[in-house]
C-alpha positions as CSV (number, residue, x, y, z in Angstrom):
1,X,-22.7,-26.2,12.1
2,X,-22.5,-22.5,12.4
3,X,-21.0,-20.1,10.0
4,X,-17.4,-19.1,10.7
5,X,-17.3,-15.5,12.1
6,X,-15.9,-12.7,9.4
7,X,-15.3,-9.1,9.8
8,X,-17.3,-6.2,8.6
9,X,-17.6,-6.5,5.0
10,X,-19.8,-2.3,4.6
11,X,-17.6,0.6,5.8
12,X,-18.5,2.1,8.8
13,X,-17.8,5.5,7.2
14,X,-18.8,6.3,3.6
15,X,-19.5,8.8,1.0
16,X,-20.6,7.4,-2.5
17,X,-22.4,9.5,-4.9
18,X,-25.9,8.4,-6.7
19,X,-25.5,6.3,-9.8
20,X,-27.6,3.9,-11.3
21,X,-24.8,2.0,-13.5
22,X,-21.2,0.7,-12.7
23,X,-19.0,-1.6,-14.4
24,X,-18.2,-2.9,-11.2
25,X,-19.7,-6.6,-11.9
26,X,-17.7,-6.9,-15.3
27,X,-14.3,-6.3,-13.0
28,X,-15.8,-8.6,-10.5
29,X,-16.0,-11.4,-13.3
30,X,-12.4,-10.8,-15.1
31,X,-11.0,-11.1,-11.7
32,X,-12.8,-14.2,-10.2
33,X,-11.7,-15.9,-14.0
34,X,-8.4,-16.0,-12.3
35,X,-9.1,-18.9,-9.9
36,X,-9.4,-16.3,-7.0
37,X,-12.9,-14.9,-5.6
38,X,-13.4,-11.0,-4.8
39,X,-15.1,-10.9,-0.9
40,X,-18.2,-8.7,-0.9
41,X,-16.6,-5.8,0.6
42,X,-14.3,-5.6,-2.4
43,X,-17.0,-6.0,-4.6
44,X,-18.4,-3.6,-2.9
45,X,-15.5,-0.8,-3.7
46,X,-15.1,-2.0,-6.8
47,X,-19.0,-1.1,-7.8
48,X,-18.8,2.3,-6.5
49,X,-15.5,2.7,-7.8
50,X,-16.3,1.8,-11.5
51,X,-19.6,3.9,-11.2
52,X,-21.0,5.6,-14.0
53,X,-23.4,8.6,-15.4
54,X,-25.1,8.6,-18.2
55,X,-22.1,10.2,-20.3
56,X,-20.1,7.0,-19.5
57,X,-17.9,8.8,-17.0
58,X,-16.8,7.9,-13.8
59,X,-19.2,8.9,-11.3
60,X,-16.1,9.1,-8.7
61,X,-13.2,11.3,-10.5
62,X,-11.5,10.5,-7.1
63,X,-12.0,7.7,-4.7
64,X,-10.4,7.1,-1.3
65,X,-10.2,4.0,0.5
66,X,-8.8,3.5,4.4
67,X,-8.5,-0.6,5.6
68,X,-6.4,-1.8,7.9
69,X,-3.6,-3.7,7.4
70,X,-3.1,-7.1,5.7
71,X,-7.3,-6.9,4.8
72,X,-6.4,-6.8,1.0
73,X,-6.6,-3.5,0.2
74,X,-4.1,-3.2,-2.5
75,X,-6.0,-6.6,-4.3
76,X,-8.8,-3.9,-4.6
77,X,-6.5,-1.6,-6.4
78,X,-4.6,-4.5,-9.0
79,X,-8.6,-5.5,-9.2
80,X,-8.8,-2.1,-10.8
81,X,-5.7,-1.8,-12.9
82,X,-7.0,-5.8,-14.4
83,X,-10.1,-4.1,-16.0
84,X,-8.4,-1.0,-16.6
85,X,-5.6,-2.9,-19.3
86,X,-8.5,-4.3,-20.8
87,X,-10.2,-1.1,-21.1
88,X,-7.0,0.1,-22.8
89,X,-6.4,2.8,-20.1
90,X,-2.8,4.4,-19.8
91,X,-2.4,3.8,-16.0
92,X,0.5,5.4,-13.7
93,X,0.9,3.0,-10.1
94,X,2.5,5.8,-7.8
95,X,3.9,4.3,-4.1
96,X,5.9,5.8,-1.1
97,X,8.3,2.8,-1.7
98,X,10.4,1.5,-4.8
99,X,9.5,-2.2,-3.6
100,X,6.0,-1.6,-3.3
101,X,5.6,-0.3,-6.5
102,X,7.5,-2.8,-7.7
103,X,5.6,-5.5,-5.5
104,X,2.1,-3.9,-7.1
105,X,3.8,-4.6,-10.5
106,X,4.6,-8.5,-10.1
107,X,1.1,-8.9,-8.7
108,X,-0.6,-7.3,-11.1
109,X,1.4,-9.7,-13.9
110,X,0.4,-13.1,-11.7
111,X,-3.6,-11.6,-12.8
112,X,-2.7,-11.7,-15.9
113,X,-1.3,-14.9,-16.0
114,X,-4.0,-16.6,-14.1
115,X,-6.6,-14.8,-16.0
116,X,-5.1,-16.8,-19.2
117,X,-2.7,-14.0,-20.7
118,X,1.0,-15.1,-21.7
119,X,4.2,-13.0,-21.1
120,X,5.7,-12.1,-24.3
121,X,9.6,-11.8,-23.7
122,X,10.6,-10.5,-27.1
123,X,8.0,-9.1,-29.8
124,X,8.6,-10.6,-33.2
125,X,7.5,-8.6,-36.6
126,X,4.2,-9.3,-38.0
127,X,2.9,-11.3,-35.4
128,X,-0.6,-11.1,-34.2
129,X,-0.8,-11.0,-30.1
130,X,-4.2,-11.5,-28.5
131,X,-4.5,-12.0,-24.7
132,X,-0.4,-11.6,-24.5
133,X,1.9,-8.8,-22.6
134,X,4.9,-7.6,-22.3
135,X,6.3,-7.0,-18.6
136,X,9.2,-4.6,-18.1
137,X,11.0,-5.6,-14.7
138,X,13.4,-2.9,-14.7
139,X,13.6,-1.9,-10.4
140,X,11.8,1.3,-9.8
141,X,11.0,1.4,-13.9
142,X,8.6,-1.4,-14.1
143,X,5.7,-1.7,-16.8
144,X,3.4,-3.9,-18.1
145,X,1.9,-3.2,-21.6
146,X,-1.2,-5.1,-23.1
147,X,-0.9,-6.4,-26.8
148,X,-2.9,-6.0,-29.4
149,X,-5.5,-3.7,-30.2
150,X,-7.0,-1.2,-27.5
151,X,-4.5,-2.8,-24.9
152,X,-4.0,-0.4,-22.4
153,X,-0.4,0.1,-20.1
154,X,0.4,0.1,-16.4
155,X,3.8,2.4,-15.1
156,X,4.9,1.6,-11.6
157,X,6.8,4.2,-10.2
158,X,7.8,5.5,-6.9
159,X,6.9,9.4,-6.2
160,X,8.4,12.4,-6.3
161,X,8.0,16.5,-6.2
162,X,8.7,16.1,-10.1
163,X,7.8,12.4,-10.9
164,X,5.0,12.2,-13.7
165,X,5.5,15.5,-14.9
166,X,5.2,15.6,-18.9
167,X,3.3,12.7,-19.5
168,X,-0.7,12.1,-19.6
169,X,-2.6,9.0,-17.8
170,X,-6.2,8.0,-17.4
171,X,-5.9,6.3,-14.0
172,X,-4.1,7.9,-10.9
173,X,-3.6,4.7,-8.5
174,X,-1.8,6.7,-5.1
175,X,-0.6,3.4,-3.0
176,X,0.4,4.3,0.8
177,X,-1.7,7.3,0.4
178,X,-0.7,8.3,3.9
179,X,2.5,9.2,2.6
180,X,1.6,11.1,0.0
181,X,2.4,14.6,0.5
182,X,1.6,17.9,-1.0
183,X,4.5,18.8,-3.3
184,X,3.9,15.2,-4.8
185,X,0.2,15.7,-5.4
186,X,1.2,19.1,-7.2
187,X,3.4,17.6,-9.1
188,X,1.2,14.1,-10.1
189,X,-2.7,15.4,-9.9
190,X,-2.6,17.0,-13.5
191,X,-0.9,13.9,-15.1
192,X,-5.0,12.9,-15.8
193,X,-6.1,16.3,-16.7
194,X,-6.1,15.5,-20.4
195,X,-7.8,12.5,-20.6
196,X,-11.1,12.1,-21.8
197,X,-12.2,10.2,-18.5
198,X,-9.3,10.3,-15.6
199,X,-9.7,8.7,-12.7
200,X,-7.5,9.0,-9.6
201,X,-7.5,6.0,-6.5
202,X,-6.0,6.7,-3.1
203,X,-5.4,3.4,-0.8
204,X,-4.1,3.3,2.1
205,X,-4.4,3.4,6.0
206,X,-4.6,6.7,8.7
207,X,-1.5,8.3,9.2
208,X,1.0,7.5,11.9
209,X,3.3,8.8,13.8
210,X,6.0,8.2,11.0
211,X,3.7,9.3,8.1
212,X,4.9,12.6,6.6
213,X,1.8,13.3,3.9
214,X,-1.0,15.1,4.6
215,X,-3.5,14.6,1.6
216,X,-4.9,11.7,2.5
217,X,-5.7,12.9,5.7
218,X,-7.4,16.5,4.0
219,X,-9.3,14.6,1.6
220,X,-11.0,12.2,4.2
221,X,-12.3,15.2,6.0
222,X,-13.3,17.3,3.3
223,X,-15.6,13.8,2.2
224,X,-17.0,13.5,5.1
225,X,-17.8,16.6,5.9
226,X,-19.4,17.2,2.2
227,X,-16.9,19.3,1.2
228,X,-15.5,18.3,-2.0
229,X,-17.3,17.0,-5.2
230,X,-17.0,14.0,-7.6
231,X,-15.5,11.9,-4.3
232,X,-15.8,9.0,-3.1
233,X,-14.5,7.4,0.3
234,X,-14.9,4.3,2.3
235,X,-13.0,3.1,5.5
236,X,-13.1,0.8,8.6
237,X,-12.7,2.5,11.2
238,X,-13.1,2.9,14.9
239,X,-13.7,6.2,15.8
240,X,-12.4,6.9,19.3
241,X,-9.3,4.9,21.2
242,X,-10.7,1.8,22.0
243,X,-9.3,-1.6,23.9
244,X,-6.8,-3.2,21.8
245,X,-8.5,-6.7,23.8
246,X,-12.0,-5.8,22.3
247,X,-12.7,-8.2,19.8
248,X,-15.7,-7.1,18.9
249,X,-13.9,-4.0,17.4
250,X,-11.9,-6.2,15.5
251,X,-14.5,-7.6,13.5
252,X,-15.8,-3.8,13.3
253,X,-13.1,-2.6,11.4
254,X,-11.3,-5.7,9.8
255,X,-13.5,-6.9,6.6
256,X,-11.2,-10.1,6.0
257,X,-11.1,-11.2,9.5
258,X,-12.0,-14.9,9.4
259,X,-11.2,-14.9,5.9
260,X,-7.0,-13.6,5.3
261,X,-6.6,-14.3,8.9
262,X,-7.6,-15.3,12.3
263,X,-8.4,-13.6,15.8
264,X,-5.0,-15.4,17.1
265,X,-2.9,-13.6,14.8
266,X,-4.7,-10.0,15.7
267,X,-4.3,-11.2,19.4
268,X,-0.6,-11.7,18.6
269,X,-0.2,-8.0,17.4
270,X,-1.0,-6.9,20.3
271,X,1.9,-5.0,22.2
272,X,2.7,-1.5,24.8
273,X,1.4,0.9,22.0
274,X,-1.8,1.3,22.0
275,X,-2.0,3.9,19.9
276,X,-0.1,2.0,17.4
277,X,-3.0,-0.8,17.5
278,X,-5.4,1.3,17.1
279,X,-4.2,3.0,14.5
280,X,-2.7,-0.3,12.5
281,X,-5.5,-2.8,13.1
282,X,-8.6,-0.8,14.3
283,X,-8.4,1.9,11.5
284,X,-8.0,4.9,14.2
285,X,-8.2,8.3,12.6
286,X,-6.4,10.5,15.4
287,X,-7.7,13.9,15.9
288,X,-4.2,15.2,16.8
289,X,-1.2,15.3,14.4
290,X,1.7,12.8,15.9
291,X,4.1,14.6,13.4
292,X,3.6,17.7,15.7
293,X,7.0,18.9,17.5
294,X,5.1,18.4,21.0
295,X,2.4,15.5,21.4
296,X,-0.5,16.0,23.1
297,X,0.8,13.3,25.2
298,X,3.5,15.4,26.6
299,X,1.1,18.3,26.5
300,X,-1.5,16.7,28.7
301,X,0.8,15.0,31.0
302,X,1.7,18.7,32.5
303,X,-1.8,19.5,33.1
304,X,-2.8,20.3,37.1
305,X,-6.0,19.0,38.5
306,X,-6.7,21.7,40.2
307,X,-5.4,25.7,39.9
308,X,-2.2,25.5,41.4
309,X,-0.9,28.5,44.3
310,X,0.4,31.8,42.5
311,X,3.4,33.7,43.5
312,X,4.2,36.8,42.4
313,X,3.3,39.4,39.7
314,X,2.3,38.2,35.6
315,X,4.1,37.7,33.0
316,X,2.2,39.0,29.6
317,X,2.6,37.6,26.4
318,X,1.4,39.5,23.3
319,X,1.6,38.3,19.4
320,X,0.7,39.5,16.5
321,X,0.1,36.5,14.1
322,X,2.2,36.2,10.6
323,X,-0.5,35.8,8.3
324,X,-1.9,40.0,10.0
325,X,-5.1,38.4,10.7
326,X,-5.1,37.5,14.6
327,X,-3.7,38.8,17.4
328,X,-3.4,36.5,21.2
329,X,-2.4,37.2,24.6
330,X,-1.1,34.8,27.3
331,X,0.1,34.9,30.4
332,X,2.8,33.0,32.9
333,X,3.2,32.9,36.6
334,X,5.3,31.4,39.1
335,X,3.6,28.7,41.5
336,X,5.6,26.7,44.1
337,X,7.5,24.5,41.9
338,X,6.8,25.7,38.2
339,X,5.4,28.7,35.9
340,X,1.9,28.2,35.5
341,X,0.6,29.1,31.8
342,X,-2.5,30.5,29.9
343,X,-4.1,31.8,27.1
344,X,-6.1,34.7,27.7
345,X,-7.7,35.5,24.1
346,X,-6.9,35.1,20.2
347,X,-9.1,37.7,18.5
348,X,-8.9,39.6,14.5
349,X,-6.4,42.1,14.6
350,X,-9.2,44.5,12.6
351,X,-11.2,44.0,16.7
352,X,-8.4,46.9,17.6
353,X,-6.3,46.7,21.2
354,X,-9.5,47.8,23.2
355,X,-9.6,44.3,24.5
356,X,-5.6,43.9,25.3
357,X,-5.0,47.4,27.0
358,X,-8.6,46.7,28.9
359,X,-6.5,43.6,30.7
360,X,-2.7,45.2,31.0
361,X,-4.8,48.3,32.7
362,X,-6.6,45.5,35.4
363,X,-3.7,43.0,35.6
364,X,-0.7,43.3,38.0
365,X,1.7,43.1,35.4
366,X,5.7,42.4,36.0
367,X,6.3,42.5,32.3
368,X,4.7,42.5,28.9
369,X,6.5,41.5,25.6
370,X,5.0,42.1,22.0
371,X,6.1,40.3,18.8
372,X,4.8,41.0,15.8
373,X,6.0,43.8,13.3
374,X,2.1,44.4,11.8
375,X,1.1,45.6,15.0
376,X,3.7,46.1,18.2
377,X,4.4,49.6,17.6
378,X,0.3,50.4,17.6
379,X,-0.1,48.7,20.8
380,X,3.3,50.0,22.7
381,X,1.9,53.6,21.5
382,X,-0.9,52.9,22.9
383,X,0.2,51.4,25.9
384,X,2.2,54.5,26.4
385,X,-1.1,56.8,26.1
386,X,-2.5,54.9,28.9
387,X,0.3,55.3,31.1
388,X,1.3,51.9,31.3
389,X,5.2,50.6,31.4
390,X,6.7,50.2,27.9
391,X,6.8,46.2,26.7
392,X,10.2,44.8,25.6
393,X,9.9,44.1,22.0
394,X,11.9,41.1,21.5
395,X,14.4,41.0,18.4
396,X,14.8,38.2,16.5
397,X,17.9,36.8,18.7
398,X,15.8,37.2,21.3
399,X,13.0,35.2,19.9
400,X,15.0,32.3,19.8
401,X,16.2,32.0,22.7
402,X,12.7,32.2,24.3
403,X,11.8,29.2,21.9
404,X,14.5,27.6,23.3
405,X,13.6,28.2,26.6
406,X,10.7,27.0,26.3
407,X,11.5,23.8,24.6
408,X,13.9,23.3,27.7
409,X,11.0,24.3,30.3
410,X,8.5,21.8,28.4
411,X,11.3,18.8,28.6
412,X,12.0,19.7,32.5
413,X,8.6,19.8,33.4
414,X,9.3,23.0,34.3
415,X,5.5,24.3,32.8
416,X,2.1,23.6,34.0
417,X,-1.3,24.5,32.6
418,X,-5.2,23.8,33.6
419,X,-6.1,21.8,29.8
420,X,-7.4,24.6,27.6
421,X,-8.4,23.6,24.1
422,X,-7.4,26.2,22.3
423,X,-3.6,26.2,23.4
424,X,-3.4,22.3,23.8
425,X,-4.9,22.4,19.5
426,X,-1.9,24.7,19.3
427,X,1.2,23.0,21.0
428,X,-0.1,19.6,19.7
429,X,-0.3,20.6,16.1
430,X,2.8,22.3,15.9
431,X,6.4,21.6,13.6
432,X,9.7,23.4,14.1
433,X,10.7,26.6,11.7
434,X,14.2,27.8,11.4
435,X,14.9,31.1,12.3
436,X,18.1,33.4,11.1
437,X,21.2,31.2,10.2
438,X,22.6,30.3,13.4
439,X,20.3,27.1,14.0
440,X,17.2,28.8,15.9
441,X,14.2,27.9,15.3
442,X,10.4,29.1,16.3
443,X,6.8,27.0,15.7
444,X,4.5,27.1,13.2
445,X,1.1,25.2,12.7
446,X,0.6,22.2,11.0
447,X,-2.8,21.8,10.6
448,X,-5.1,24.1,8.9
449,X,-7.5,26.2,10.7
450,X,-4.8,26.4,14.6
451,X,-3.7,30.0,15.3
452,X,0.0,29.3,16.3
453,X,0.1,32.9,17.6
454,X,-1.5,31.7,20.7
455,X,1.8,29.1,21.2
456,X,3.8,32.1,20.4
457,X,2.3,34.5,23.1
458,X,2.4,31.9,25.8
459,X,6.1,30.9,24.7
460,X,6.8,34.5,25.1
461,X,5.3,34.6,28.2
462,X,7.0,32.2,30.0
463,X,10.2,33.4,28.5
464,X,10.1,36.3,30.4
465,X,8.7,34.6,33.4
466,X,11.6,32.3,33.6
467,X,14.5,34.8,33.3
468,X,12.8,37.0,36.5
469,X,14.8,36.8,39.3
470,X,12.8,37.0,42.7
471,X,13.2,39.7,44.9
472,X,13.9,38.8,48.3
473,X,13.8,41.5,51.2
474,X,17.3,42.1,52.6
475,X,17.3,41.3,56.0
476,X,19.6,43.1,58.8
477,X,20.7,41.4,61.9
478,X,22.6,42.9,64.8
């Protein structure tokens, strides 16, 4: 009879340090004494997670791990905080939710139990406890303390910009690590600083389009790129949008398939979203940011096969990026139907205007406008040395209402563009920003490395290309 089909049970992306001891196996052990048996791929984690070097340290001062869900990922982690209350490790369980925090807590105590320790409800004086606990079931407050000598404790809690603050742990466990946002890892990653061996554990799956942290996200590609140290990171993943129908992929990127559950209940899942299956089941790690004010879907679904007819004069936009360092030019024209858009260069503002006034003096401009107080007046000067027609620099009322126009261009279809990569990284990176008091609002870039000043000049652009009115020849009959 052949052996029943099971997913995956190696990452298909991984970075693990060299070590040549773990305490993996002894985890391994205190967890299969509780009537339940580890699958390899959790073994596997476990060993690499409980590595050491030959100071007894973790080899991994922070590991990350991405599954898909309903694999088992979180048994990995209560694996983890087991040994850890043995080891007599002060432990802090951080989630995104009160009742999964408070979920990790009650399955961590059902360990215990099976593993042969006994609740204690009320400690009596003089009493000696071995292999007992006490379990604190307070909602949102829960802990579970070890008895006796060298027994460590477990805090569940849910996060916050503030929670942690004060108070020293040895393990870090971040649960839904793809909420886990910036504020709450400044206010949470020094909780371990003081110990004499922290340890901090991310779990959780990629980011969708509800997910508001970021960290997770940065700390998968800084370990995969070999840009961090004392990291370790596993996941299933697929790495492109695949066929939600392709079972093979399944198996790929689903460790306990076969095992937790079947192919019929993976075929159930399936719905309209794609996206959303691949991201859910098939470990998807998007290369766009769904969080971003304009999806690349709506990006790409105004892009023209082919360079549509131009009408009339262009439309020049010019900005001068916040942080002083880069400096990009645009440009919009009228076509039949819509106002065609462009970016024409993002360069270092130290590269001088040489570049810009070259184009303005070769283009047959209608209009150019310049935002950007750390360079407009340089460039208008300029512009006025060469004999060329004075830009409008916007004010900040202004500004606004080109945003506006924009966002109201973008929802009627109203703009078109050929696919560059630059400006589609741009618009499909992008959050809202408020500007002044009145309820305006401008872009700004969500992801590090995208030049939203390259957003900004084409917005600016088409402002001023939607607001020209078309001059028609008068006509004189008699």
């Amino acid at each position: 009879m052949a052996a029943a089909k099971k997913g995956r049970q190696t990452p298909t992306q991984s970075v693990t340090l060299p070590y040549q001891k773990t305490q993996g196996q002894d985890a391994v052990q205190l967890y299969n004494s509780t009537g339940r048996t580890a699958q390899p791929w959790q073994e596997l984690l476990l060993y690499d997670i409980l590595a050491e070097n030959d100071e007894g340290l973790w080899v991994h001062t922070k590991y990350g791990y991405s599954v898909p869900r309903r694999n088992g990922k979180n048994e990995v982690v209560s694996m983890r905080e087991l040994y850890g209350l043995t080891r007599g490790e002060r432990i802090l369980h951080t989630a995104h939710r009160t009742t999964t925090s408070s979920s990790a807590s009650r399955r961590l105590a059902a360990l215990l139990d099976d593993a042969g320790y006994t609740e204690v409800v009320r400690i009596k004086k003089d009493e000696k406890y071995e292999k007992h606990y006490t379990y604190s079931k307070q909602l949102g407050l829960e802990r579970i303390t070890l008895l006796g000598d060298g027994g460590g404790v477990c805090d569940f809690r849910t996060r916050s910009a503030k929670g942690g603050l004060g108070e020293g742990f040895d393990l870090l466990v971040i649960d839904e690590a793809q909420e886990y946002t910036d504020d709450q890892e400044s206010a949470l990653k020094y909780v371990v600083t003081d110990s004499k061996n922290p340890q901090t554990l991310f779990c959780g799956t990629p980011p969708t389009a509800v997910s508001s942290g970021t960290v997770f996200m940065k700390m998968r590609s800084a370990a995969l790129q070999g840009q961090s140290r004392n990291t370790g990171w596993a996941e299933w993943s697929v790495e492109q949008q695949t066929d939600p129908h392709d079972v093979a992929a399944w198996y790929e990127t689903n460790p306990s398939l076969g095992t937790i559950f079947t192919e019929r209940s993976v075929a159930d899942e399936i719905g309209n979203d794609d996206i959303d299956f691949n991201i859910q089941r098939l470990g998807l790690w998007l290369r766009y940011n769904q969080k971003s004010a304009i999806s690349k879907t709506e990006w790409d679904e105004l892009r023209c096969s082919a360079l549509p007819t131009l009408k009339g004069k262009l439309f020049v936009g010019i900005k001068y990026g916040h942080g002083g360092e880069n400096v990009a030019m645009s440009i919009a024209v009228k076509t039949t139907d819509r106002i065609f858009v462009e970016a024409i260069d993002c360069r270092p503002v130290r590269a001088g205007n040489a570049w810009i006034l070259d184009f303005l003096r070769r283009a047959d401009t209608a209009a150019v406008v310049v935002d950007g107080a750390n360079g407009q007046q340089l460039l208008a000067d300029a512009m006025r040395q060469y004999k060329l027609k004075a830009p409008l620099m916007p004010t900040v009322k202004q500004i606004v209402v080109a945003n506006a126009t924009f966002e109201a261009g973008l929802f009627a279809k109203n703009v078109c563009h050929m696919g560059q990569p630059s400006l589609a990284q741009a618009v499909s990176n992008c959050e809202k920003r408020a500007i002044g008091s009145g309820g305006g609002f401008g872009y700004r870039a969500i992801l590090d490395g995208v030049e939203i000043a390259l957003m900004d000049s084409m917005i600016l652009a088409y402002w001023q290309c939607s607001e020209a009115k078309e001059h028609r020849r008068q006509r004189i009959s008699y």
